[in-house]
C-alpha positions as CSV (number, residue, x, y, z in Angstrom):
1,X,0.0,0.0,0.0
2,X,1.3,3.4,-0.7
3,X,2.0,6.0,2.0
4,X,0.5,9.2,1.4
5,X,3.5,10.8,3.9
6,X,5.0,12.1,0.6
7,X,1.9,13.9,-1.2
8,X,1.9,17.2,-1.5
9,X,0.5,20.0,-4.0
10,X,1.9,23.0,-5.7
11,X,0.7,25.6,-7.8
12,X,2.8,28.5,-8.9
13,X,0.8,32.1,-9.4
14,X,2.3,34.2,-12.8
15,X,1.7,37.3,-14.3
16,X,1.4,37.0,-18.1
17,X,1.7,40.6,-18.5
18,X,5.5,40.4,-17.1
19,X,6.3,36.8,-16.0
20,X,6.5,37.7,-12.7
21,X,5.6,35.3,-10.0
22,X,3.2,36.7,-7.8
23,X,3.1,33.5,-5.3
24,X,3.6,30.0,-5.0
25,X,1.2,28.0,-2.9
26,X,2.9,24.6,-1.7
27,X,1.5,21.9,0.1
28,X,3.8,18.8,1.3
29,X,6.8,17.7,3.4
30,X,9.0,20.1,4.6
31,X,6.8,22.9,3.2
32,X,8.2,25.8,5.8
33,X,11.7,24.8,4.5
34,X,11.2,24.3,0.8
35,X,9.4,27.7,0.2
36,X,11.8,30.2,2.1
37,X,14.0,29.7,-0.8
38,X,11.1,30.6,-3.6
39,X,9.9,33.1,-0.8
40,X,13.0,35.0,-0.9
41,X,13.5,34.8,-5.2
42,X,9.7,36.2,-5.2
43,X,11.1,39.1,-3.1
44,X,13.4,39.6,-5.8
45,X,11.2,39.6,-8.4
46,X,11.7,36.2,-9.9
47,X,10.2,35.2,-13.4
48,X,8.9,32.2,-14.5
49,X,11.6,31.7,-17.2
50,X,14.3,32.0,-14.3
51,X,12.3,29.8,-12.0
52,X,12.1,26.9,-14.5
53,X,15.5,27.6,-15.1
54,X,16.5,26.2,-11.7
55,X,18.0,23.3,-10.1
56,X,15.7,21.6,-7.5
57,X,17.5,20.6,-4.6
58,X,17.2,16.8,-5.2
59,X,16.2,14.7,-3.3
60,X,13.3,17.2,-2.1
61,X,10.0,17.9,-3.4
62,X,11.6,21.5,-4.4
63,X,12.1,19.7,-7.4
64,X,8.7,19.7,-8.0
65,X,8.4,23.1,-8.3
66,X,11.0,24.1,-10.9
67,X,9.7,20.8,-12.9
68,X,5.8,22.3,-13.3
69,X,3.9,23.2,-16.8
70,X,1.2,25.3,-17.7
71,X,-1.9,23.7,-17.1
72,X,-4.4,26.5,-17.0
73,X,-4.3,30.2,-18.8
């Protein structure tokens, strides 16, 4: 049987009209931890170009993030 210890949920928030990301809303292990990181590039004004362009820190479910597609407009 699988565990559902490891589930978790992300969606990431963009501005079409810059490519700004305006939040990221993650749901999962180590969630406080995972999204200082992204919390801190969204200070900086991240885009989502240079967000996809990232690493994920492996093995974490960071890598989720940087590894997400467009799935509604």
């Amino acid at each position: 049987m699988k565990s559902h210890t490891d589930d978790g949920y992300v969606k990431v928030i963009v501005n079409l009209k810059d490519d700004k990301i305006l939040g990221i809303h993650f749901l999962g292990p180590n969630a406080g931890e995972t999204i200082m990181g992204f919390a801190t590039a969204m200070k900086l004004g991240v885009t989502r170009e240079v967000l996809f362009d990232t690493v994920g820190l492996h093995p974490t479910c960071a890598e989720e993030i940087v590894l997400l597609t467009v799935t509604k407009r």
